[in-house]
ROLUMTOR-393473 format. One record per residue (C-alpha): x, y, z; residue in one letter. Coordinates in steps of 0.5 Angstrom, whole numbers, padded with zeros to 4 digits, always signed. Layout:
BEGIN
XYZa...
//
This chain:
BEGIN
+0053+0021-0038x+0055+0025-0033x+0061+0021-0032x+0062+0018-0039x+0062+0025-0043x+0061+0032-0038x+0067+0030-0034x+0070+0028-0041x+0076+0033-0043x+0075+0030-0051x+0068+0031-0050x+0068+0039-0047x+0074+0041-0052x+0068+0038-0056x+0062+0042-0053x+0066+0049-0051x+0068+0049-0058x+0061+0048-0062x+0055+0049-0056x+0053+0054-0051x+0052+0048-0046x+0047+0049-0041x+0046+0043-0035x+0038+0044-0032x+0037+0041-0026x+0030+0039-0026x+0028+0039-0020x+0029+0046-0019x+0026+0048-0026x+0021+0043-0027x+0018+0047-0032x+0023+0048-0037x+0025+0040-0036x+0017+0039-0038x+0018+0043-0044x+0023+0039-0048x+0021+0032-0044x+0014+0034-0049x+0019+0035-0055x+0023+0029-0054x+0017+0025-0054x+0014+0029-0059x+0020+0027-0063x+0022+0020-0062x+0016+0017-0059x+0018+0016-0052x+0022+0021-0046x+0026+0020-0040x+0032+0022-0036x+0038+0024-0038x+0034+0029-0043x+0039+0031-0049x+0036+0037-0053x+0040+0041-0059x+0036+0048-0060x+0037+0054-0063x+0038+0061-0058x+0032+0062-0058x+0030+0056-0056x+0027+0053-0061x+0030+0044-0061x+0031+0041-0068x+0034+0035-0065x+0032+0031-0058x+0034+0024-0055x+0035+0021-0048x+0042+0017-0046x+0048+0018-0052x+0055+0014-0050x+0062+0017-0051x+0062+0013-0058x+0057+0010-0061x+0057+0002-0064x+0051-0004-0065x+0048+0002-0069x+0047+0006-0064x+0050+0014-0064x+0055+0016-0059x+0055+0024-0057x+0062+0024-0060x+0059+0023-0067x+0053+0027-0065x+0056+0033-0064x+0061+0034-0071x+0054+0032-0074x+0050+0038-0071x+0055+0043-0072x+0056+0040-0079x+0049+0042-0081x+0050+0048-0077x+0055+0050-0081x+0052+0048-0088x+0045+0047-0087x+0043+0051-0082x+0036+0053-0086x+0033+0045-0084x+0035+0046-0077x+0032+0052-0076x+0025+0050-0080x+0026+0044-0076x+0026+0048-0070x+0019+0052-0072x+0015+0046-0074x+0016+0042-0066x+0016+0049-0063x+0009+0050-0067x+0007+0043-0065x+0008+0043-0058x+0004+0049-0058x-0003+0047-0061x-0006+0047-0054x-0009+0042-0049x-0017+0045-0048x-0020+0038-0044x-0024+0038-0049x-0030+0040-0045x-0032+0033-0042x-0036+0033-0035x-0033+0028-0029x-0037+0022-0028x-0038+0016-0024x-0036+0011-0030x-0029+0015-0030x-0028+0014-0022x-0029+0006-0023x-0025+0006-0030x-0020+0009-0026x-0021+0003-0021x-0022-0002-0027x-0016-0001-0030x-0011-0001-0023x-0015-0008-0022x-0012-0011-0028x-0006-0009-0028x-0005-0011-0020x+0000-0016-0018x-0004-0021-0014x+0002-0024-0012x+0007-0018-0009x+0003-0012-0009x+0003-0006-0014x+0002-0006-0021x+0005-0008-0027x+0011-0011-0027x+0019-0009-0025x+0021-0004-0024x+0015-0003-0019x+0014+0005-0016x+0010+0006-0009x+0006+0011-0013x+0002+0012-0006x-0003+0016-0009x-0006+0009-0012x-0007+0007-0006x-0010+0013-0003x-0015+0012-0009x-0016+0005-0007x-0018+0006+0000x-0023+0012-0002x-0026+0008-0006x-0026+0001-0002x-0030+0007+0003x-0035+0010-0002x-0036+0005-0005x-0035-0001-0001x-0032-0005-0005x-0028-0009-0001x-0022-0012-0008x-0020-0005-0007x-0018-0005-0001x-0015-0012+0000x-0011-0009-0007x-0008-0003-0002x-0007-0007+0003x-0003-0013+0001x+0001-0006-0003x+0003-0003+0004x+0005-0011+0007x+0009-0013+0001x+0013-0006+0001x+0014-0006+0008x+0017-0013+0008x+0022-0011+0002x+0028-0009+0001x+0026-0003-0001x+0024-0001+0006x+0030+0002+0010x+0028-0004+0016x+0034+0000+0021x+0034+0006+0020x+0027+0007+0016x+0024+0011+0010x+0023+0009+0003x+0027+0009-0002x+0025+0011-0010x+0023+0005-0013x+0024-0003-0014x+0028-0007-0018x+0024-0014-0018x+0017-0015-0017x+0018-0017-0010x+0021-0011-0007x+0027-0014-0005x+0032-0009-0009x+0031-0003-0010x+0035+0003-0013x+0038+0006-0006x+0036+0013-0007x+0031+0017-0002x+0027+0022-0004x+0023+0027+0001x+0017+0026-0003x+0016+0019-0003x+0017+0018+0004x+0012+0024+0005x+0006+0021+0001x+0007+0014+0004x+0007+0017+0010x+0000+0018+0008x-0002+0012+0006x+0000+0008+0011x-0003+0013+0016x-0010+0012+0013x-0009+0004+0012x-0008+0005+0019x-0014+0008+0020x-0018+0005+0016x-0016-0003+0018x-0013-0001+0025x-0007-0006+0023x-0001-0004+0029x+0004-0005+0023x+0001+0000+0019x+0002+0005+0024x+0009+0003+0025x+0012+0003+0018x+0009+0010+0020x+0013+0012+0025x+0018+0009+0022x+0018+0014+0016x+0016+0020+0020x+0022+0018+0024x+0026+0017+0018x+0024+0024+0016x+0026+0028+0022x+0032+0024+0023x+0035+0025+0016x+0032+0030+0012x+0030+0036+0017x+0034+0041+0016x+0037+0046+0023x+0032+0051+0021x+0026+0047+0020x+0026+0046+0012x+0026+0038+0009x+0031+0037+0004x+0030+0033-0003x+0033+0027-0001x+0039+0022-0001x+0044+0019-0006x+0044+0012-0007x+0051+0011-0008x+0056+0010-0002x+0064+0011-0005x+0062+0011-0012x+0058+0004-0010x+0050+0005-0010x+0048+0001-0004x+0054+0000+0000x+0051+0004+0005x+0046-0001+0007x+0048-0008+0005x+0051-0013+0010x+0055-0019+0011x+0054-0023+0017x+0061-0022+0019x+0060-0015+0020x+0053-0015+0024x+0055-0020+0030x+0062-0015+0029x+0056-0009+0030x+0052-0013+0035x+0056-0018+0038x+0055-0026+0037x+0048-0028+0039x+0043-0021+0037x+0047-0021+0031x+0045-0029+0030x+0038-0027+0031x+0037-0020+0027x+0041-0024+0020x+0035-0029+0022x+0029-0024+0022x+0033-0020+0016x+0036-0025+0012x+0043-0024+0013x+0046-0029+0008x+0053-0032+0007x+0050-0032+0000x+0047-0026+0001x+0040-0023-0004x+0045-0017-0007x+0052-0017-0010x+0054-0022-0005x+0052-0018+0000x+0045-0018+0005x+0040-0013+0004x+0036-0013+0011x+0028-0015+0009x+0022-0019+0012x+0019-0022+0005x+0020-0029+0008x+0020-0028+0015x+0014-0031+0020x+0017-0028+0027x+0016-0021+0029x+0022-0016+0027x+0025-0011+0033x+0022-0006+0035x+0023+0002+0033x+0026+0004+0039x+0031-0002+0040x+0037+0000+0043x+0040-0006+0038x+0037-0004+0033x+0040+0003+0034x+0046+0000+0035x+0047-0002+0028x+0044+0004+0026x+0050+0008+0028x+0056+0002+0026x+0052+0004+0019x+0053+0011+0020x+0060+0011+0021x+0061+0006+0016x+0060+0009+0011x+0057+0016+0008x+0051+0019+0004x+0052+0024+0000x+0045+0028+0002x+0042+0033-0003x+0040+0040+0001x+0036+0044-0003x+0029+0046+0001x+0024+0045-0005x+0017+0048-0003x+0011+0043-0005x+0016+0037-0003x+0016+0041+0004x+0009+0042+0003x+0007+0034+0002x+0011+0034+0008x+0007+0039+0012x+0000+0035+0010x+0005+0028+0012x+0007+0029+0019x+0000+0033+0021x-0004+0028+0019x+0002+0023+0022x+0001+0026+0028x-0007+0027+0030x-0008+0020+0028x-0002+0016+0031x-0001+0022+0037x+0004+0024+0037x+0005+0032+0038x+0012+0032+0035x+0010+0030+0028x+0005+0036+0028x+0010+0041+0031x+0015+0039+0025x+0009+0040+0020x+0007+0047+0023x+0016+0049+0023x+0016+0047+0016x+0010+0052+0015x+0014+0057+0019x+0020+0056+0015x+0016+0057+0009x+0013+0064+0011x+0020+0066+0013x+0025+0063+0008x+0021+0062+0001x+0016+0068+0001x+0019+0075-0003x+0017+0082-0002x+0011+0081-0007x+0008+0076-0003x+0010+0070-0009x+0013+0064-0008x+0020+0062-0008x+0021+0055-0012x+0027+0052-0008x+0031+0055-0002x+0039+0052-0001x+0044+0056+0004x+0041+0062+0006x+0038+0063-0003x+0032+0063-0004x+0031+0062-0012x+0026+0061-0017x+0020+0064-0018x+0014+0058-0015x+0011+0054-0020x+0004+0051-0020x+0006+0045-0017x+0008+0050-0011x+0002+0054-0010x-0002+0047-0010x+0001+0044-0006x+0002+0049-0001x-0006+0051+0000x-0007+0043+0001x-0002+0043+0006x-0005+0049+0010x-0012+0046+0009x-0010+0040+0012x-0006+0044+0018x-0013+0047+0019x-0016+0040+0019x-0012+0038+0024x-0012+0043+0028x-0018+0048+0027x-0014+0054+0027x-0017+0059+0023x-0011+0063+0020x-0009+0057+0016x-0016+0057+0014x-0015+0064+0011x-0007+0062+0009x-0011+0056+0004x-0016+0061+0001x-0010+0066+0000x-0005+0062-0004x-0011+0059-0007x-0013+0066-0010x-0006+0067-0013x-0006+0060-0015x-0012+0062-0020x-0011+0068-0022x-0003+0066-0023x-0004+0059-0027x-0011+0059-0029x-0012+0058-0037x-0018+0062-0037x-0019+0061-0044x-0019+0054-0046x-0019+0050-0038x-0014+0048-0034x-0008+0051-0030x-0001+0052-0034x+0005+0050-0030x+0007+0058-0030x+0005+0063-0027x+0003+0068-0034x+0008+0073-0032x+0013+0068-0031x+0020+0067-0035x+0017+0066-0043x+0019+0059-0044x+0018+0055-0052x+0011+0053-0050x+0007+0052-0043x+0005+0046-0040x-0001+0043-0037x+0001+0037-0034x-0005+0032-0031x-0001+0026-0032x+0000+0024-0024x+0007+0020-0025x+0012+0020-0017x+0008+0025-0015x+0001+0029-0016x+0001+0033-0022x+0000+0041-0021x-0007+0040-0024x-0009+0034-0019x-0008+0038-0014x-0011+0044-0016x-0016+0041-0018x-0017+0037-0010x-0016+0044-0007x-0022+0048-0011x-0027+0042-0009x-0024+0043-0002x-0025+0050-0002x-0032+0051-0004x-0034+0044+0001x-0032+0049+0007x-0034+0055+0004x-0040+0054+0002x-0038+0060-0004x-0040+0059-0011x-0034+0062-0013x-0029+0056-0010x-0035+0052-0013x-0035+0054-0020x-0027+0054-0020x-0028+0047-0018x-0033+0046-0023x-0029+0049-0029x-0022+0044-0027x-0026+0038-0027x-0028+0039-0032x-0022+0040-0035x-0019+0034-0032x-0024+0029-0034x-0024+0031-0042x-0015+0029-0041x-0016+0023-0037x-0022+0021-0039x-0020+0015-0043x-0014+0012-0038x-0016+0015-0031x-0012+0010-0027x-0005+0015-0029x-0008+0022-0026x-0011+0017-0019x-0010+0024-0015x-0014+0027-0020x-0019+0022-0019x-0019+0023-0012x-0021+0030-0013x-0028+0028-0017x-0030+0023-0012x-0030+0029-0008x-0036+0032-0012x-0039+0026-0015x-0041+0022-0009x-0045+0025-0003x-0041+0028+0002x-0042+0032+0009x-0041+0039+0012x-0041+0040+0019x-0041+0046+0024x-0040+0045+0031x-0040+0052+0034x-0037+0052+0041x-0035+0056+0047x-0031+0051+0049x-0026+0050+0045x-0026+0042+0040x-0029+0037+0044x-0025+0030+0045x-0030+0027+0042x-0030+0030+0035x-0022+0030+0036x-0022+0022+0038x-0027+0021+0031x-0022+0026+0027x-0016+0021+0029x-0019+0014+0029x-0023+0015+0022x-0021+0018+0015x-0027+0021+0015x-0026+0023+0007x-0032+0026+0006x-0034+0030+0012x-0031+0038+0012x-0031+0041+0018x-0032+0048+0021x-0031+0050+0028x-0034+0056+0030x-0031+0060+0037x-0032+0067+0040x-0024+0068+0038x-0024+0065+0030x-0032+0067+0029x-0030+0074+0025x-0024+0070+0022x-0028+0064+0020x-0034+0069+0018x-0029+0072+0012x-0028+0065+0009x-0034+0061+0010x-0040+0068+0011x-0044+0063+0011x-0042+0061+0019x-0045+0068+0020x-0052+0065+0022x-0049+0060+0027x-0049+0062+0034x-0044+0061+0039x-0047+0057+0046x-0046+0060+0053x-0044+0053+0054x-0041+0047+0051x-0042+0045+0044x-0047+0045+0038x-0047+0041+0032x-0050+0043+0025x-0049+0037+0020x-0051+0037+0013x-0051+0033+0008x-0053+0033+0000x-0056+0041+0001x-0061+0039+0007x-0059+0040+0014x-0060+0035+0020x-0063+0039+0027x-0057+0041+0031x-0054+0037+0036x-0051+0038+0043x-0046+0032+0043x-0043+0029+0038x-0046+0022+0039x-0052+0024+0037x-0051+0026+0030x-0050+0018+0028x-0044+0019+0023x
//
């Protein structure tokens, strides 16, 4: 539409004539796209992008669909036709469009209260149940194409395959991360995801990178790694990790959204081949052997060209750091240009944040973690106002919008996760702060649940709770993962109760097909299923053994607390509990315990049998 009708003189003479016409990006305002993506579904049965609205100035819509042509034709409407027709009824029967507006406004508006459910056990293998069916023994994923890399699935499915050692579960997660990494839909020059695939193989995919897919792969393959050791996992890691830093990071440390699909107006012109033009690149012998390894056709696999892909290739691929591979990285560069989208989105950068220090604990590798903690610099200083709220979005100097949910959500898990990884108590009282002003901003006290806008926010048609995990976790998920998590580390009934009441919420709107809001999931199996608390107080700093356990173990239901002379008070106002425990004069001391009864503290780590 943006071609076909917005750059369009007959179209805008049109608009500019009868509309006011507002063109949101929903990436900077989520809220307002969840808002009349629910009236759209409301209205016709389904939603997606582009979202067309017609509303009243007082926002209220009467009319919503997704993609219209110029002209319509084979009984479809075109937006030409659509536009006279509005402003016909506008003109002459406004009354219809107005009660119109007012019934979707008041049925949009009728509540979600979660219906007062409790999490169980069933719900967790539902969700499990579910994903089994639809799982695509063949290729990976679920259901059939388009295929998205939904991480968080599999994130899921390796908790599961752990708690409840179901090993189907793993094997489900397993054969996913192989089968994408072998695909087209991995960048195997210059690394990174991108959005989605075409086919049921992941042999084609819509070209376009996002910030926030790559973030949470990492993830998943960096827990794959841990659970399986398999090398390869931890080099699609690097890979990503790689990708992420190299193309998306910005001079001052933020992360941009991503990068377009298309290359001089054709998508995938960036990264597809010919033979030719790899043995030009490489010259006669290496380009031979790299078409070889990743199928370089003459007939090629795309358009008549070659997307690079291991699917059905049985040799090992070049290394990450070889120099031929860099080689052709470049030529590709200079090639041809993306286009890259430079907004700095907070809860995109904080998935980053969570990304690249669990990357770089587990794969050793200090850089990964030092770009974690300069997103997290940049976040203070850069997406923070005077009040100490949150900025929503950061681009050339401006910091916009007020945060969202999703923003304080996802920020407090990050800063949980630099604290796990680093055990530096400031981020522990970070995560406790934001957690606060996420409760006391988004809360829906009354009927459960947490609205996507702050209660002081900019008054929109209606609030929106979403619990539906589609690209990325929903606000409500996480908020879900960061209240459980809060009140394991804490000990404090407060966290504990919050926790309590979200879950709940969650479990009464996801109860009948758990599998769409997995992370949500995840957050129960949290409080469900039993789970440990450690304390090792030290005079000595973390242990090496401790630290070794951290980075070859998930250890997803373990929480940890270090206790020094320096973090002690610090430590104390987020867990008083850590009071009682003292401080040797020498080395550590161990204090493990588990479903509410505590072990006889240790003084090594060997001796706790974890």
């Amino acid at each position: 539409m943006a071609h076909e009708s917005f750059e369009d003189r007959e179209v805008a003479n049109l608009l500019n004539r009868e509309f006011i016409s507002i063109k949101v990006d929903r990436e900077e305002r989520p809220d307002i796209d969840a808002v009349y993506m629910s009236v759209c579904q409301a209205m016709t049965g389904s939603g997606g992008w582009p979202l067309t609205i017609f509303m009243t100035p007082e926002q209220k819509p009467f009319f919503a669909g997704t993609y219209f042509p110029k002209y319509g034709g084979y009984g479809r409407f075109g937006l030409m036709d659509l536009l006279d027709r509005v402003a016909y009824l506008w003109k002459n029967n406004r009354e219809e469009l107005l009660r119109a507006g007012n019934q979707i406004t008041a049925a949009i508006n009728q509540g979600q209260t979660g219906n007062g459910s409790q999490p169980d056990r069933r719900l967790v293998e539902r969700a499990y149940s579910q994903l089994a069916q639809r799982f695509d023994h063949k290729w990976g994923g679920f259901g059939a194409a388009p295929k998205f890399p939904t991480p968080h699935n599999l994130l899921f499915l390796m908790r599961y395959a752990d708690t409840l050692q179901e090993s189907n579960a793993m094997k489900m997660a397993e054969i996913t991360l192989e089968d994408m990494a072998k695909g087209g839909i991995f960048d195997h020059i210059g690394g990174g995801f991108s959005r989605y695939s075409t086919d049921e193989m992941w042999l084609v995919p819509h070209f376009e990178k996002m910030l926030y897919d790559n973030t949470l792969l990492l993830i998943a393959y960096t827990k794959a790694y841990q659970h399986t050791k398999k090398e390869s996992f931890a080099d699609t890691a690097d890979r990503t990790a790689g990708y992420i830093l190299r193309e998306l990071t910005d001079e001052e440390g933020g992360c941009y959204c991503g990068q377009d699909a298309d290359s001089d107006g054709v998508e995938g012109k960036y990264y597809v081949f010919t033979p030719e033009e790899v043995k030009a690149a490489l010259g006669k012998e290496n380009g031979e052997e790299f078409c070889r390894l990743y199928d370089i056709t003459d007939t090629g696999n795309f358009e008549g060209k070659s997307i690079p892909n291991r699917i059905r290739s049985s040799e090992d691929g070049w290394n990450m750091d070889d120099p031929r591979l860099n080689k052709l990285y470049e030529y590709r560069l200079n090639r041809t240009k993306l286009h890259k989208d430079d907004k700095i989105l907070l809860s995109w950068n904080a998935w980053a944040i969570i990304a690249l220090a669990k990357a770089g604990q587990v794969l050793e590798e200090p850089s990964y973690l030092d770009a974690a903690v300069r997103i997290h610099v940049f976040i203070e200083r850069k997406m923070v106002d005077g009040n100490d709220r949150l900025y929503l979005r950061y681009r050339d100097g401006d910091a916009a919008y007020v945060g969202q949910l999703e923003d304080y959500a996802v920020y407090a898990l990050a800063l949980l996760e630099l604290y796990r990884v680093t055990f530096d108590a400031k981020y522990l009282q970070a995560a406790v702060h934001r957690a606060e002003q996420m409760v006391e901003l988004f809360e829906d006290k009354a009927n459960g649940g947490y609205f996507m806008t702050a209660y002081d926010g900019e008054q929109l048609i209606a609030r929106p709770k979403e619990t539906y995990d589609g690209a990325m976790p929903s606000g409500n998920s996480v908020a879900a993962m960061v209240l459980q998590t809060l009140a394991s580390l804490t000990g404090e009934r407060s966290w504990q109760a919050a926790a309590d009441r979200q879950l709940s919420f969650l479990a009464g709107e996801i109860g009948e097909y758990p599998s769409t809001s997995c992370f949500g999931v995840l957050a129960m199996m949290e409080a469900l299923y039993p789970y440990r608390e450690l304390v090792c107080a030290t005079s000595d700093g973390l242990p090496e053994e401790l630290k070794d356990y951290l980075r070859s173990h998930p250890a997803d239901e373990l929480h940890i607390l270090l206790k020094t002379k320096e973090n002690a008070e610090a430590l104390a106002e987020c867990a008083p509990f850590t009071k009682d425990y003292p401080i040797p004069e020498q080395g550590s001391m161990f204090y493990l315990c588990e479903g509410g009864a505590c072990k006889a503290p240790v003084s090594e780590f060997s001796k706790l049998k974890i």
